[in-house]
C-alpha positions in Angstrom: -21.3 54.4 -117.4 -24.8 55.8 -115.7 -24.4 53.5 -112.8 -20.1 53.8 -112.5 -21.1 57.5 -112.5 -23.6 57.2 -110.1 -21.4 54.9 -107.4 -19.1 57.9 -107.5 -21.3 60.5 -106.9 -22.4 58.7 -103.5 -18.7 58.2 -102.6 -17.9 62.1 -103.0 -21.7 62.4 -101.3 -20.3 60.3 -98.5 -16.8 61.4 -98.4 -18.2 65.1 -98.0 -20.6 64.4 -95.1 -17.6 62.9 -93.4 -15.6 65.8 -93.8 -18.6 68.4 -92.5 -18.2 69.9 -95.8 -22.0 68.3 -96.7 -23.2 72.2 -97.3 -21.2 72.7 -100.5 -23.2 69.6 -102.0 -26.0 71.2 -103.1 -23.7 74.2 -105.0 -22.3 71.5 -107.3 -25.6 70.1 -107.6 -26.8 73.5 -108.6 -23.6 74.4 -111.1 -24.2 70.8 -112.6 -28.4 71.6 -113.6 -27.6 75.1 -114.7 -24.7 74.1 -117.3 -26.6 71.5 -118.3 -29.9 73.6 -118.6 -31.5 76.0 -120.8 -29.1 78.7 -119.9 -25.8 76.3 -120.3 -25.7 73.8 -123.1 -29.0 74.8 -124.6 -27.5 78.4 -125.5 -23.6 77.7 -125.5 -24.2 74.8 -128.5 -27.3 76.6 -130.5 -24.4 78.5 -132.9 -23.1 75.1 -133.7 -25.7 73.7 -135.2 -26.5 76.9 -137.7 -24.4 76.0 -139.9 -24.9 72.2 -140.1 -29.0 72.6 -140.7 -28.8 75.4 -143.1 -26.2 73.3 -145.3 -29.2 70.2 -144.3 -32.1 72.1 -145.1 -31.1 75.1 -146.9 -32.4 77.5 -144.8 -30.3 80.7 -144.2 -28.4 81.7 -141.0 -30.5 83.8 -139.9 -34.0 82.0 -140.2 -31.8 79.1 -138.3 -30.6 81.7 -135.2 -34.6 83.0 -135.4 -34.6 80.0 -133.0 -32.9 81.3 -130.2 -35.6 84.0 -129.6 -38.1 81.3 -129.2 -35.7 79.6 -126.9 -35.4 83.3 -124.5 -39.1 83.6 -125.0 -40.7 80.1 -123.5 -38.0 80.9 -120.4 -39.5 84.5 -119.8 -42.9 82.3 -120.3 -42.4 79.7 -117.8 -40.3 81.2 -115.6 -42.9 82.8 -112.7 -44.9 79.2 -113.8 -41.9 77.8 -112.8 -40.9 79.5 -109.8 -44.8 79.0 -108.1 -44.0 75.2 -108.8 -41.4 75.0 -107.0 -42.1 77.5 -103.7 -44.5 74.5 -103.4 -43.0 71.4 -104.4 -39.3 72.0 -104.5 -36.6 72.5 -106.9 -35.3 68.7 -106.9 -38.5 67.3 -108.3 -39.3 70.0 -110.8 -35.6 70.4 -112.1 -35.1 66.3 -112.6 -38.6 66.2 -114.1 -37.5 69.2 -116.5 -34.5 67.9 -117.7 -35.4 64.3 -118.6 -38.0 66.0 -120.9 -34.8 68.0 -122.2 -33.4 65.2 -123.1 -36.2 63.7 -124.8 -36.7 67.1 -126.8 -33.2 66.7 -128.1 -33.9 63.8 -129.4 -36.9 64.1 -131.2 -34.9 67.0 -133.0 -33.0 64.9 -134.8 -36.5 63.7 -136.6 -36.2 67.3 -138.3 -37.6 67.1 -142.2 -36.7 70.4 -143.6 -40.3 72.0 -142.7 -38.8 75.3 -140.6 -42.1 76.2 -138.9 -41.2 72.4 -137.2 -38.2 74.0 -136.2 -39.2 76.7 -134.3 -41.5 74.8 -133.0 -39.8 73.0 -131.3 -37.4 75.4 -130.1 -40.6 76.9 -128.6 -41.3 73.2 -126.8 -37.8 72.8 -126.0 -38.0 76.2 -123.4 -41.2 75.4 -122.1 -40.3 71.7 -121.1 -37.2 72.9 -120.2 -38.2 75.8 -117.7 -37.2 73.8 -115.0 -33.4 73.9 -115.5 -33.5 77.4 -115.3 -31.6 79.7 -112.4 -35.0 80.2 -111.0 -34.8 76.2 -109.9 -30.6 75.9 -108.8 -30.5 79.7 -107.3 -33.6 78.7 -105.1 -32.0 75.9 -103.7 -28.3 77.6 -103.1 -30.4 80.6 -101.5 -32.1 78.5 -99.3 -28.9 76.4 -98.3 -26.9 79.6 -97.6 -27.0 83.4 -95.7 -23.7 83.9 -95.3 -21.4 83.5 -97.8 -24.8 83.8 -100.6 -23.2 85.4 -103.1 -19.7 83.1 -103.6 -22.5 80.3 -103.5 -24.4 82.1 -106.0 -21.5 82.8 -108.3 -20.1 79.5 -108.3 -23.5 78.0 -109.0 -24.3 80.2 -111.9 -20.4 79.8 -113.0 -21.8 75.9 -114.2 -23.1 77.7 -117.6 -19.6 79.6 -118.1 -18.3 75.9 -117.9 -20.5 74.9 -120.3 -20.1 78.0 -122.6 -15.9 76.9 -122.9 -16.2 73.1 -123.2 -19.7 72.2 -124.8 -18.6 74.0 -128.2 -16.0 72.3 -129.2 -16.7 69.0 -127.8 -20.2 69.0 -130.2 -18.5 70.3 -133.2 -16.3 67.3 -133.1 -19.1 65.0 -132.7 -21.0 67.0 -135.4 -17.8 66.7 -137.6 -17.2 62.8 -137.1 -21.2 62.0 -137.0 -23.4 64.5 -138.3 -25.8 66.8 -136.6 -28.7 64.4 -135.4 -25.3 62.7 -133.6 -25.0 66.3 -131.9 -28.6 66.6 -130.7 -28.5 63.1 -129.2 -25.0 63.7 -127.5 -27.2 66.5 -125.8 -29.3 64.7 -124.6 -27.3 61.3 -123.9 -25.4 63.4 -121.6 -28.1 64.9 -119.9 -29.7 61.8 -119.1 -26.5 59.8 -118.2 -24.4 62.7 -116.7 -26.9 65.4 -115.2 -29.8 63.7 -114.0 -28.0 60.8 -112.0 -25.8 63.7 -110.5 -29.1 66.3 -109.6 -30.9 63.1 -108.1 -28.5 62.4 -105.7 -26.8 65.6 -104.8 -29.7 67.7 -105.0 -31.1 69.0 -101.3 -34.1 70.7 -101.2 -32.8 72.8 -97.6 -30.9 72.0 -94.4 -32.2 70.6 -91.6 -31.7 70.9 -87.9 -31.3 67.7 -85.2 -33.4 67.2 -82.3 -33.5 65.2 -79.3 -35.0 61.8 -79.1 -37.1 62.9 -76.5 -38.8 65.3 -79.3 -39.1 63.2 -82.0 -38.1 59.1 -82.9 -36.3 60.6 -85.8 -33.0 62.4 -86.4 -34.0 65.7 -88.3 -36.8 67.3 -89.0 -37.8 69.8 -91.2 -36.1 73.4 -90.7 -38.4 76.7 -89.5 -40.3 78.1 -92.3 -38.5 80.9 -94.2 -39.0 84.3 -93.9 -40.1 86.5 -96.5 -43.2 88.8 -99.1 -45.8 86.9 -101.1 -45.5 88.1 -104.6 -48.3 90.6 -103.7 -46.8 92.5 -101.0 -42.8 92.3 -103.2 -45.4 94.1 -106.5 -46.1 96.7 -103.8 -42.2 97.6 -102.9 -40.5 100.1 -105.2 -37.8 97.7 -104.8 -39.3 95.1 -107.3 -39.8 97.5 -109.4 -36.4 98.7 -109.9 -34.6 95.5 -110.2 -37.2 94.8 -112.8 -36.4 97.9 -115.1 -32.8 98.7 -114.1 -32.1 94.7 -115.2 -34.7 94.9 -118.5 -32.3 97.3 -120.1 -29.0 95.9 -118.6 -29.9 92.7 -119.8 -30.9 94.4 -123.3 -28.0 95.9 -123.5 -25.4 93.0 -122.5 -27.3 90.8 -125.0 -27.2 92.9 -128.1 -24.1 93.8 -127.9 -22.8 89.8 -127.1 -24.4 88.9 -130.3 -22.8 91.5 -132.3 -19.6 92.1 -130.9 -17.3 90.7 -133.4 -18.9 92.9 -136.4 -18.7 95.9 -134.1 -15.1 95.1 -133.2 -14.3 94.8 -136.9 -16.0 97.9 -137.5 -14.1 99.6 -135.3 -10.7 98.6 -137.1 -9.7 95.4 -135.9 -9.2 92.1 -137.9 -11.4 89.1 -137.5 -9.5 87.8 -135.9 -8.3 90.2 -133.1 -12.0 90.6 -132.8 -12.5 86.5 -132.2 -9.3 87.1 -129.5 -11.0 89.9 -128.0 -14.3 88.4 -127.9 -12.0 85.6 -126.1 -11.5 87.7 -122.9 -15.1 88.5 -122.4 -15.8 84.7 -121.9 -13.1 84.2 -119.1 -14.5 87.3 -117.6 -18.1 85.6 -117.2 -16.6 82.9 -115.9 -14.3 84.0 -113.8 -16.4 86.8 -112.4 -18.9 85.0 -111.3 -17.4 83.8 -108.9 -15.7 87.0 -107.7 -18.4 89.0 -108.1 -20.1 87.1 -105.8 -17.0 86.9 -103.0 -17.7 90.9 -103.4 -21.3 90.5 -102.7 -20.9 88.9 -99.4 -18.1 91.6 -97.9 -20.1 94.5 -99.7 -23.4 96.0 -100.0 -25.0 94.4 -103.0 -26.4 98.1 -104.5 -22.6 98.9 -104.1 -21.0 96.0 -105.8 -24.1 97.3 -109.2 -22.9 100.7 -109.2 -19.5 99.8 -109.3 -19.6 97.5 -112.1 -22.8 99.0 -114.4 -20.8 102.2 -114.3 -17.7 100.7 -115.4 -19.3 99.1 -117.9 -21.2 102.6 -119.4 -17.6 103.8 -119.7 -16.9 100.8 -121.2 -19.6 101.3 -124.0 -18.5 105.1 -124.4 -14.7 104.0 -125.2 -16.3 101.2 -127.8 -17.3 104.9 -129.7 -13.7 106.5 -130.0 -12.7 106.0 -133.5 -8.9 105.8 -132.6 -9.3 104.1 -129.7 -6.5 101.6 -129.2 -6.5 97.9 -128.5 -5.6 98.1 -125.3 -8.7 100.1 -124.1 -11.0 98.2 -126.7 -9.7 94.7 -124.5 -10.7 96.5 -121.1 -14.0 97.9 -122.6 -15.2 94.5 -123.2 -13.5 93.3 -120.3 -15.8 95.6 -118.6 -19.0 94.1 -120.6 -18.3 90.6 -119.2 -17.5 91.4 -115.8 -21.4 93.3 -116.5 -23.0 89.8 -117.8 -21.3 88.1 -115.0 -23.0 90.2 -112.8 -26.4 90.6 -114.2 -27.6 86.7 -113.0 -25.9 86.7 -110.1 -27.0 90.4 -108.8 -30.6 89.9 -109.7 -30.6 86.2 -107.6 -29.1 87.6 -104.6 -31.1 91.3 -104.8 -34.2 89.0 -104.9 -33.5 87.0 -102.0 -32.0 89.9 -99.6 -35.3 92.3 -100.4 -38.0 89.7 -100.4 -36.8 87.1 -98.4 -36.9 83.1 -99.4 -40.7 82.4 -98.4 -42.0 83.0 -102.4 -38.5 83.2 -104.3 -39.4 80.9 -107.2 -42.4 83.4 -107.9 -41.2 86.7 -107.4 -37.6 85.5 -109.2 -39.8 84.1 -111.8 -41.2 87.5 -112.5 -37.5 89.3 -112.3 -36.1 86.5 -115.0 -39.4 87.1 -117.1 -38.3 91.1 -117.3 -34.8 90.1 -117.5 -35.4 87.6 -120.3 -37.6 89.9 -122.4 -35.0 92.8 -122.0 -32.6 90.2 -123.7 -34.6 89.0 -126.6 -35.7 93.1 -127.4 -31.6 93.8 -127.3 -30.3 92.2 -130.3 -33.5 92.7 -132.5 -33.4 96.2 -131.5 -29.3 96.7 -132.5 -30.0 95.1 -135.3 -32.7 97.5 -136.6 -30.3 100.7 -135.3 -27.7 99.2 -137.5 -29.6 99.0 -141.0 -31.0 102.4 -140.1 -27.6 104.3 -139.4 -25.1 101.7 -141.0 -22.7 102.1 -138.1 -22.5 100.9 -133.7 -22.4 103.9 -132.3 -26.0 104.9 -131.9 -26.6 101.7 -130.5 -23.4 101.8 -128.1 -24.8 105.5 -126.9 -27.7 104.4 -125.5 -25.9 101.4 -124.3 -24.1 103.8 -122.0 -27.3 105.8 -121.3 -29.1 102.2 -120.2 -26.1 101.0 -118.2 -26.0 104.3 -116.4 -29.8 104.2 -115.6 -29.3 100.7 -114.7 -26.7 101.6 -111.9 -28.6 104.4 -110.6 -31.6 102.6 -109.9 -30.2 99.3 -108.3 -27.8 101.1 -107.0 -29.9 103.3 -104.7 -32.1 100.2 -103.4 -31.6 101.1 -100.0 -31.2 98.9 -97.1 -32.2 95.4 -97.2 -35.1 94.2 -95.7 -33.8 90.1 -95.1 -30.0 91.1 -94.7 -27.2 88.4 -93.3 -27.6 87.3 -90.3 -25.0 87.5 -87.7 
């Protein structure tokens, strides 16, 4: 299967060259490592398995999903690590090298004894290994590859975890259900070794290249000019940095507390379980499907533009969410609203990144971004979840929602011009 796969991917490699299209290569390259990364199958399957190891081991729901905060805090760990690696040696070595030990990870999960310390643990391992299949590695590379047209690039990169988000599910319950959850774990990372890796190592570019003459060099191509752009020290020094940094800490906060716990807020306010599963349907097709429009917006409008736009639609979002009688209509655009937000929030801190500080330290400075980003979502749900056993009720915690998504479009949204615009 590995090598039928891998003869195929050269054909479409091939076929694509021929057709001048060789440029959207590394974009499926990227979609492909992201869905199959920590922020694609890694998060997307996690719920599966709750149930399975706490029927297992005995452990209760929540000391399984205690987990997934390990799994957000090695990323915010490795990820300026992460992105120094590769400003130096390049995303294609440092994502392949990354995901192999994913898969090995996977499988050694399925040597779990019952001992839950073990488990987390590993969860812990499973990030740090794993920092290389992070957007800091696939959004480097799509940056580099593209100016115009960044942000459709972007979105369609990033869209590779909404892929995984709708398929991966319900593909590794089956397994689970036919084969038990060890099978699940190794289906994991089966696929990542078979599927991914074949298809990174071959598509993957690490940036385009311009032709010479003979007369300057014996060979064909040679390497393209070196990239314009701020160290890390001079980007810490631009009020810029700083504001991406906060404004995306508490959007990020925000969007993840209130994806973990939108069902039990839906049913709190009125609806069945579920209307609230349909609901919390829509939200998932907005990810997806924004992506990819959000990021056709980004390259026809001003990217501080496109983040007020959608921030503030999604603080009036949050404020509807509070309306006791509010009907179901406005509830389904209110969270319609939310996803079109966490759409966004990847995407718009990417492309902010590389239009203010440029390409020639991305890794690092996006490293530092994803750390703030990542921390703002693993405070989010802990913190909801504390507002909740305090008040017994949403609404606190959907107030200052609407107070943090309005602070968060104000402050990206008055970034100012550019410094490493498109170039004409």
């Amino acid at each position: 299967l590995g090598g039928v796969l891998g003869a195929l991917i050269i054909a479409v490699d091939a076929l694509l060259k021929a057709r001048g299209a060789h440029f959207r290569v590394p974009v499926l390259a990227a979609a492909i490592g992201n869905g199959s990364g920590l922020s694609g199958l890694s998060f997307y399957t996690f719920g599966v398995f709750v149930l399975p190891l706490s029927a297992a081991f005995g452990w209760t729901r929540g000391e399984v999903s205690t987990a997934a905060s390990f799994l957000i805090i090695g990323t915010a760990i490795t990820a300026p690590l992460i992105g120094s690696v590769i400003d130096r040696y390049g995303a294609r070595r440092v994502g392949i090298t990354s995901m192999i030990a994913l898969a090995f990870v996977y499988a050694a999960l399925t040597q779990l004894e019952g001992t839950l310390g073990v488990f987390y643990a590993a969860w812990l391992a499973l990030s740090l290994i794993g920092g290389g299949t992070t957007p800091v590695v696939w959004t480097r590379t799509v940056n580099i590859w593209f100016d115009r047209g960044r942000g459709l690039a972007l979105g369609v990169a990033l869209a590779g975890s909404g892929v995984a988000g709708i398929f991966a599910p319900v593909l590794i319950s089956r397994v689970i259900a036919d084969y038990g959850w060890q099978a699940g774990y190794l289906a994991l990372g089966g696929f990542i070794l078979i599927v991914s890796v074949p298809a990174i190592a071959v598509l993957l570019q690490e940036r385009p290249t311009v032709a010479v003459t003979a007369s300057q060099s014996n060979k064909a191509e040679e390497p393209a000019a070196p990239m314009p752009g701020l160290v890390l020290a001079e980007a810490l020094r631009e009020v810029a940095f700083w504001k991406i940094a906060v404004g995306f800490f508490f959007v990020s906060a925000v969007i993840a507390a209130l994806i973990i716990n939108l069902i039990p807020l839906l049913v709190d306010r009125g609806l069945a379980q579920q209307s609230a599963a349909s609901i919390a349907g829509v939200m998932g097709i907005a990810v997806l499907v924004g992506r990819v429009a959000i990021g056709f917006m980004l390259d026809r409008f001003a990217a501080p533009a496109v983040a007020r736009i959608l921030l503030g639609l999604c603080a009036l979002g949050c404020l509807a969410l509070t309306m006791p009688d509010a009907s179901i209509w406005l509830i389904g655009i209110s969270v319609l609203s939310l996803g079109l937000a966490a759409a966004a929030e990847v995407d718009l801190v990417a492309y902010l990144t590389s239009r203010y500080f440029g390409m020639r330290s991305y890794g690092e400075i996006y490293g530092w971004q994803l750390t703030s980003f990542c921390l703002g979502a693993a405070i989010g749900p802990l913190a909801a979840g504390m507002a909740y056993d305090h008040y017994q009720s949403y609404v606190p915690t959907l107030y200052f929602a609407t107070g943090a998504m309005i602070f968060g479009a104000v402050v990206t949204g008055t970034l100012g011009k550019p410094r490493f615009a498109l170039q004409h």
